[in-house]
N, C-alpha and C positions, 0 to 999 in steps of 0.2 A: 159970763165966763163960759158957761155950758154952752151958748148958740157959736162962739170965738174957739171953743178947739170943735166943734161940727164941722166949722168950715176950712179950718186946718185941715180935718181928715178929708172934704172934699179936694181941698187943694192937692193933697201928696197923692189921691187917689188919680185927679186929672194926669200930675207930671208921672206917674207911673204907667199910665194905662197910654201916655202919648208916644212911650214905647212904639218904636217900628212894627216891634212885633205884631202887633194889633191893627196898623194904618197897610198892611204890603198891596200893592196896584187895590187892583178892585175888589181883593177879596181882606174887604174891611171886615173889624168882628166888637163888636158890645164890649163896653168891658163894666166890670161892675166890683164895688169894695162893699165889702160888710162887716159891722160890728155887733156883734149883738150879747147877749148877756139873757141867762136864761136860769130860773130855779124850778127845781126838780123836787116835787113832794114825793118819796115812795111810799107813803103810805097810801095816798091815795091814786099813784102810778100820772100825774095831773102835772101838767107845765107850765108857766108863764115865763114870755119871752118879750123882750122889747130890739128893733133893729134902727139902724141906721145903714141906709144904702144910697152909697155915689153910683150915680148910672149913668153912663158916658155913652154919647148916641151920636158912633163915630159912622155912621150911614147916612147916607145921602139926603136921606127922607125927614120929611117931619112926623112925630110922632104922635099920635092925638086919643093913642090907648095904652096901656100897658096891659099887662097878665103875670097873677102868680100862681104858680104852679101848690096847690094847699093837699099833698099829697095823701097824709093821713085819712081824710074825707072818704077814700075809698073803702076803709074796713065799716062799713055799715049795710046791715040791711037793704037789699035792694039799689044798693049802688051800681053800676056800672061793671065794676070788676064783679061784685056780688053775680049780679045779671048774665056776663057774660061766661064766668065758670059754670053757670047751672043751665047754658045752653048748648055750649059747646060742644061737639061728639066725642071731643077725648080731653075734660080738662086735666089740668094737672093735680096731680093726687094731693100736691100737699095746700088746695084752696080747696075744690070740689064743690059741698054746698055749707062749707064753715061761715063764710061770711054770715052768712042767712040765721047762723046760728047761735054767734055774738050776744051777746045781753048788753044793756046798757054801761056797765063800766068796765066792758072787754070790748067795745068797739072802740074805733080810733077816732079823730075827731081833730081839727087846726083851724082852728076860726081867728078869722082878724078885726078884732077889735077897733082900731082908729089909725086909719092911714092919711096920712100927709105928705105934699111934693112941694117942696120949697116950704114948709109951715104953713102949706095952705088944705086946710081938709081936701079930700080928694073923693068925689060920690064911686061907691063902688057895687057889685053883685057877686056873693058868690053862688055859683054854679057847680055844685057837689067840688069835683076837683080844682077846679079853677076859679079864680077870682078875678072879676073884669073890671078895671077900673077905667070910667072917662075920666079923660085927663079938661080940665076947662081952660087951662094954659099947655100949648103943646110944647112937646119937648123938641126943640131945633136941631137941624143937625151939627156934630161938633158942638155939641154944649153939654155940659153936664149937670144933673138935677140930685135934689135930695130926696131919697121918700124916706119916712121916718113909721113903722109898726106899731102897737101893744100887739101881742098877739097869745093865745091860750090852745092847749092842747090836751088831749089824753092818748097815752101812749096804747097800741091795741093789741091783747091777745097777740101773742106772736102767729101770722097765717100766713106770710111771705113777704118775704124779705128782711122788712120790719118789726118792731114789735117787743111787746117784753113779755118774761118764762117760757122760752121757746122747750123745745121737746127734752133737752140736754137742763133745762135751770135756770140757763142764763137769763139774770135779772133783765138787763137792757139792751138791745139792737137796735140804736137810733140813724138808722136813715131816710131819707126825705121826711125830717122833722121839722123842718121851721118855711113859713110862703120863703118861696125862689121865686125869683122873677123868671119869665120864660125866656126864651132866645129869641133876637130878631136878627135875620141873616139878610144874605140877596135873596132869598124864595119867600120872605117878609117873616110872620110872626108863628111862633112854633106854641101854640097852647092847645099841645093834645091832652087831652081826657086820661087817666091813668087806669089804664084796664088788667096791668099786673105784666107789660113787657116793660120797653126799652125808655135810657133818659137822654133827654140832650140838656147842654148847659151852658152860662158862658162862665169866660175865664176870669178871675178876681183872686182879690185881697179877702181872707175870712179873718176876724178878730173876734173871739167867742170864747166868753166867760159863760163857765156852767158850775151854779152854785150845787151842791148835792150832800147829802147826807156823808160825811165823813170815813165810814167804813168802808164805802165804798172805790174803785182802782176802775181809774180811765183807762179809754186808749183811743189810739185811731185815726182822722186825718188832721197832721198839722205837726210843728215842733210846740212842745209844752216851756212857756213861758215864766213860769215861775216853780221848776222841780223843785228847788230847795224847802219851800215852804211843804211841797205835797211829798215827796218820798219815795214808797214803793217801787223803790229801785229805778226813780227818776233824777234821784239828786244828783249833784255834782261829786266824784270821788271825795273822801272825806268829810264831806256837807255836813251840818248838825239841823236836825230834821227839827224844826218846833210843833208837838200836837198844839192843835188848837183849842181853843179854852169854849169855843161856841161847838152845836150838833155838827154844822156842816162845813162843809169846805168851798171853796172855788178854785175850779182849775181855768189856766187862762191859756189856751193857744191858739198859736198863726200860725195861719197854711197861705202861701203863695204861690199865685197861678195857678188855681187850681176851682173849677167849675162843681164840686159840693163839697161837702164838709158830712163825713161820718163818728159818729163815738159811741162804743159802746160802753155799760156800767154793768159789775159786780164786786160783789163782797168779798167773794173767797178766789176771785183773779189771782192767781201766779203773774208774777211780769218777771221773765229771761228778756235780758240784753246782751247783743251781741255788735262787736263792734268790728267792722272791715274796714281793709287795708286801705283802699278808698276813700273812707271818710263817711260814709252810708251807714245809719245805725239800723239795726233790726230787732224789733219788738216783739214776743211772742206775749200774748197773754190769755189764759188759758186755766179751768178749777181743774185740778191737780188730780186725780182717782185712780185707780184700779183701769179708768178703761183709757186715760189719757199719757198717763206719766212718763212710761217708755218712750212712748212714737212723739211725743212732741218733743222730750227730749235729743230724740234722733233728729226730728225737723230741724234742730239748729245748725244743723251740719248744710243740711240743704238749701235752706231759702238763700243765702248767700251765695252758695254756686251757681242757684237758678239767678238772681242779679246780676250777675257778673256774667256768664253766656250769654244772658238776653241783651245785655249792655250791647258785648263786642259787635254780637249779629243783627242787633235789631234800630241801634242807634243807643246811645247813653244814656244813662237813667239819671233825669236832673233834677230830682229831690237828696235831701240829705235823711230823710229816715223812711220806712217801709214798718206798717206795722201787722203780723197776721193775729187774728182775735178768735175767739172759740165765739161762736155765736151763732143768730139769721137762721136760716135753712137749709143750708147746703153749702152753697158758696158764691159771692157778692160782688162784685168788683167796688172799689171807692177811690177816690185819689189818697197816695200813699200809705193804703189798708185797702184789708179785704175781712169780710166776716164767712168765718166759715165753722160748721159743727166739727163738733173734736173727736169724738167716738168712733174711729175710725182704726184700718188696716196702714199700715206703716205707706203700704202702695198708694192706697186711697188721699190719706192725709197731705202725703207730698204732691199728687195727681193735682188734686183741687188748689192746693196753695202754688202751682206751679200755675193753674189753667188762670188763676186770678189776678197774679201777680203779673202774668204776660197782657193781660189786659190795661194795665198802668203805663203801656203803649201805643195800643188802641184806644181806649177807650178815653183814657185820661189823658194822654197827651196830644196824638192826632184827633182825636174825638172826631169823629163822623159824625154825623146827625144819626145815631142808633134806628132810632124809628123809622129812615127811609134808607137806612144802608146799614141794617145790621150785620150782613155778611162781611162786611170790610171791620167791624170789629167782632164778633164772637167768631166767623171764620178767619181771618189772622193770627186770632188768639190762638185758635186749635191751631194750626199749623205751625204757630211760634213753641207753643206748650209741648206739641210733639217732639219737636227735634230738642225741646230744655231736654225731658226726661230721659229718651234717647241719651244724651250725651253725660246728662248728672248721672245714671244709674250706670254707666260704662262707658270705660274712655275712648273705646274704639265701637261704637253702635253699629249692631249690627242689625240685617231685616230692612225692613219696609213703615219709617216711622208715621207715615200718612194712611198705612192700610185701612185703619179703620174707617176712616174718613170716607174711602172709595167704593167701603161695604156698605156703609149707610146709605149713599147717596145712590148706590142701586138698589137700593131696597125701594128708596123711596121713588126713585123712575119707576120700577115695576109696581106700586102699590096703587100706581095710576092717582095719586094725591097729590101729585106734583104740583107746584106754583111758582111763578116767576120770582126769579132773587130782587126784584125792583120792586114787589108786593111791599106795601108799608106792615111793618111789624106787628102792629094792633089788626092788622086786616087779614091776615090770613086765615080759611078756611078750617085747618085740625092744627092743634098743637103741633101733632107729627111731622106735617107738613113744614110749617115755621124750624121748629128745630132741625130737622136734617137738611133745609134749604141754608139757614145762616149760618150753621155751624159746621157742616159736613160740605154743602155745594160752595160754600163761602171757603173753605176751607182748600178746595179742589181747584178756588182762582187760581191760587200763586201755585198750587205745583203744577197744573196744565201752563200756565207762564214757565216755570221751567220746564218742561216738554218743548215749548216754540221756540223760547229765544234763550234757551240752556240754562242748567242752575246759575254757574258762573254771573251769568246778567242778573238772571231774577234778585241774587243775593245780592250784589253791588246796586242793584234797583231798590231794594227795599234798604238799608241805607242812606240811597239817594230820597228817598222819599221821605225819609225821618229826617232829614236834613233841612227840605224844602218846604215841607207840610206841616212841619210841630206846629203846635198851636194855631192849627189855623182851619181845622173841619173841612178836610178835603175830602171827594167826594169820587163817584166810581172813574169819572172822565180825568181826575188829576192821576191818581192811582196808573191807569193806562197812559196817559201821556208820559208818567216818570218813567214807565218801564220801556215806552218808542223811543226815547232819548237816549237811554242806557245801551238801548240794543241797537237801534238804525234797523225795528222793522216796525212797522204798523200793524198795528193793532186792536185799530176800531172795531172791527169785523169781529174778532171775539167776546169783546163787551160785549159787544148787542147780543150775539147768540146766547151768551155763559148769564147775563145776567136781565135780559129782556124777555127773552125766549123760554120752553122747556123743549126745546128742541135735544134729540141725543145724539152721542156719537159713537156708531156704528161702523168698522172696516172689516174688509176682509177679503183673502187670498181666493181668490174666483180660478184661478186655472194656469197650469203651467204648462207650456208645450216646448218641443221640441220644433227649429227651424231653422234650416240650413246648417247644421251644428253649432247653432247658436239657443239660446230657448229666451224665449217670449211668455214674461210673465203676468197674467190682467188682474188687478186689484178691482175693490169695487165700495162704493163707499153706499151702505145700505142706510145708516141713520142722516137726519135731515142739517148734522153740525160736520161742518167740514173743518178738517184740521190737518195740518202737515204727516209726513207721515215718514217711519223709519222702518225701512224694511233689511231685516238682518237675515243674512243667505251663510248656510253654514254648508259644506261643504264635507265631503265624501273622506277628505284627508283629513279632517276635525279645524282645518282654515274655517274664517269667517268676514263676511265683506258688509257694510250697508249700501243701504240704495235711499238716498235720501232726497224726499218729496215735498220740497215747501210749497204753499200756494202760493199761484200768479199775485192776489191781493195783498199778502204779506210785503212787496217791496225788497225782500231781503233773503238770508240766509242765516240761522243760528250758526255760531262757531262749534266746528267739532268735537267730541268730549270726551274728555277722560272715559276710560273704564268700558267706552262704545268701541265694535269693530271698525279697521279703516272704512271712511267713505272714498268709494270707486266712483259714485254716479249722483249727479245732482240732476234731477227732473220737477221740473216745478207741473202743478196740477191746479187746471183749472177748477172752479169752483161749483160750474155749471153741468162738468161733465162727470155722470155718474161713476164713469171707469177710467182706468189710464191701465197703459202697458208699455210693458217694461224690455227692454232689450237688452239681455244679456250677455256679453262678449263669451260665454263658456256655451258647454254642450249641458243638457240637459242630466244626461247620465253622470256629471259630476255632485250634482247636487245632491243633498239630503236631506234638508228643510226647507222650508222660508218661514220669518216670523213675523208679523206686524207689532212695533212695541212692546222687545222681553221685556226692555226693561220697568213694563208694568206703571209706566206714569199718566200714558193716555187714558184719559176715561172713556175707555169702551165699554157701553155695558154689555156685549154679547164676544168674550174674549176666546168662546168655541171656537170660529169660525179665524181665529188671528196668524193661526199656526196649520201648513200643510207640511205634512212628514211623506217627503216623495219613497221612503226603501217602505214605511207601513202601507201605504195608496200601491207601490208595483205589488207587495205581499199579497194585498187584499186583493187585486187584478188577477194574478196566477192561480188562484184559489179557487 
């Protein structure tokens, strides 16, 4: 009867995953069900977990290895992340040399005990993070196989990400706690080493029983299966809650479509529920104090507005609950949850739950491959997270929601630490470097995209994209094909420079003459990234004209834009030619500026040189 619903759940797991969604032209994707069932001792912080995994291997290929990703392996001595934090020129504060530090029952630890494919032992190795299994029957393509676990863990000193008694209490922050299978794409098999960045995952069915000590209040990713029995402001309106007569409880839930599974546990959780017009439930849970009580209270006002914004502008949010958790280190992304510390400024609080929550569009739903295209989700996320705040803290936003974004990433041009945005995530040179490249230069994709081919495109692009791309790990060349499509201009040539290159971009107002009473204006483009160009002429009566320069490569022209001067002059500029000049139908003696992009969206790092003020330059001449 046990092996008879195994292969039931194979069965629903196949007709589920044969889904289109999963099979579109050639960008096939894995698909994978899990059930698993897991008991929690706290007393001695120690897990045991048993899985059952349908793994559908909807690729071309035969498959004659697998890999699980045994995340916890990292909190040890001398491991890899250990290693790398205590070499690095700038790690991050909150790992440093902790790891090293650990004692035997504050390191973490996921060892698998007895794995099986079809009920056939399966020989395996693991290799600190990762576990290699030869497969001695391979797995064909379009076929789907069983692997069956025991698997043991200890949960580590909270040091990042994970963990339990982090800085704030909290008892448990369980993520990447149980072997995951690794991803296999078109670029074949993704079993990187976990050195404390980025995850990639495939999409599945999770079915996950966690038995645990009773006093304690779940949360996290998935709809809870059985509220009635657990409570805590899970139940059904009027439900009659039964305490249980054993220590512990089990909670049961399912998450679908959705590439991990997070839960955090404590005692003295608070759970607020909030329920939108929509049908979207929101989960806050959070220990109650002096330093939480107000602001998360306030939170409940927010996370729903940020939902609901990020829906209309980013594509639809197609979970039915979101849950935010006091927890982790700072702040996490998960599919429908995020862990985040709670001791916070009302700003701060909403900041982080805004920046993690935009990521359950990125990360969770387009899912990139993180590790070779972080900037497509942690920079997305900032620029999505910017204009949430923007808009949830005032309804008419006003300012420059991206600035920050454009101050980082000159810092990090000039810190001369700069590294190409195609750098895989684990390989970058200084923390610094990584972060102001995926989150700040990543960030600066999509508004230089609105600089070329106008906000208007960019925003009806990046709906076209969540359209096209859900669920399916698109990558920097789909990204740029959504937005040629939307706009009718080409845009290979900025990929390559924005995310191959560190090449910069540099313009600027070289000379204005006077000629035949007409004046002759020469631009001059000093950095090695060429980019279209807006030149605004303000004029002696307080009129204002542009002069608008797209490049020959572009193919096209953005459409004119709200809130811009008329454009009088379209000049396209080759790419080769360091200068262009301008011919302007007026006399020189009318003018009174020229500006290369007020509107402040190009990234120029040298924005001296953008603006010539011709009444200060004749002052300065007379003098």
């Amino acid at each position: 009867m046990k092996q008879a619903s195994r292969w039931i759940f194979v069965c629903c797991a196949v007709s589920f995953f044969s889904d289109a969604i999963f099979a579109q032209d050639h960008r096939w994707q894995q698909a994978v069900s899990y059930k698993m069932e897991v008991e929690m001792d706290v007393e001695t912080n120690r897990y045991q977990g048993k899985q059952v995994i349908a793994y559908t291997n909807n690729s071309p290929d035969t498959l004659y290895k697998a890999f699980f990703h045994l995340y916890y392996n990292a909190f040890q001595p001398n491991s890899m992340m250990d290693m790398r934090s205590r070499t690095i020129a700038d790690p991050d504060r909150r790992v440093g040399g902790r790891i090293s530090q650990l004692q035997p029952d504050e390191i973490g630890y996921l060892q698998v005990r007895k794995l099986t494919m079809n009920g056939l032992e399966v020989p395996y190795e693991e290799v600190e993070t990762i576990l290699e299994a030869n497969l001695s029957d391979p797995i064909l393509p379009h076929s789907t196989v069983l692997f069956e676990t025991e698997f043991e863990g200890q949960v580590p000193l909270q040091v990042r990400r994970a963990g339990r008694d982090n800085e704030e209490g909290i008892r448990y922050s369980m993520s990447q706690w149980y072997p995951k299978l690794a991803n296999y794409d078109y670029q074949g098999w993704h079993a990187n080493p976990y050195v404390g960045r980025e995850f990639y995952g495939i999409w599945g069915d999770f079915d996950v029983k966690i038995t645990i000590d009773k006093s304690y209040i779940l949360g996290g990713t998935g709809y809870l299966q059985n509220p009635n029995e657990i409570g805590h402001g899970y139940e059904d309106e009027g439900a009659e809650v039964k305490t249980p007569e054993s220590n512990t409880l089990t909670w049961h839930f399912h998450a679908p479509r959705v590439h991990d599974f997070m839960w955090a546990a404590d005692p003295n959780y608070t759970h607020d529920r909030i329920e939108m017009d929509n049908g979207i439930t929101v989960h806050h849970l959070y220990v109650k104090n002096s330093k939480t009580e107000s602001n998360w209270e306030k939170l409940k006002e927010y996370t729903p507005k940020a939902i609901k914004y990020l829906s209309e502008n980013f594509g639809t949010y197609p979970y039915r609950q979101f849950s935010v958790i006091q927890g982790g280190d700072g702040g996490m992304e998960y599919p429908m949850s995020t862990l985040i510390t709670g001791h916070r400024t009302l700003g701060s609080l909403v900041g982080v739950m805004v920046h993690e929550l935009a990521h359950s569009w990125f990360h969770g739903v387009l899912a990139t491959n993180e590790s070779l295209y972080p900037w497509m989700d942690e920079g997305f996320t900032v620029f999505a997270s910017n204009l949430t705040m923007a808009h949830i803290f005032s309804e008419e936003p006003s300012g420059f929601p991206q600035r920050g974004a454009y101050v980082s990433y000159e810092r990090l041009v000039k810190s001369g630490l700069e590294e190409p945005l195609a750098t895989h995530a684990d390989h970058f040179h200084t923390n610094a470097a990584y972060g102001a490249a995926a989150y700040s230069k990543g960030a600066l994709f999509l508004s230089q995209l609105g600089y070329i081919i106008g906000e208007e495109n960019r925003d009806k692009g990046m709906l076209r994209y969540w359209d096209t791309w859900q669920f399916r790990h698109p990558n920097a060349n789909n990204i740029t094909r959504i937005m040629e499509k939307t706009s009718g201009i080409e845009l290979d040539w900025f990929k390559e420079y924005w995310v191959y290159t560190t090449k910069t971009i540099d313009y600027a107002v070289k000379a204005v003459e006077e000629q035949d009473d007409k004046t002759k204006i020469t631009l001059e483009r000093i950095g090695l990234m060429p980019m279209p160009i807006d030149l605004v002429i303000t004029y002696k009566d307080g009129s204002q004209e542009t002069v608008y320069m797209p490049l020959h490569m572009m193919r096209g022209s953005k459409p004119e834009e709200e809130g811009m001067p008329k454009r009088v002059k379209t000049q396209r500029w080759p790419w080769t030619h360091p200068t262009a000049e301008i011919i302007l139908e007026r006399p020189k003696a009318d003018i009174s500026s020229l500006e290369i992009d007020p509107s402040l969206r190009l990234a120029d790092i040298n924005r001296d040189n953008n603006l010539m003020d011709l009444e200060t330059v004749e002052e300065q001449s007379n003098n």
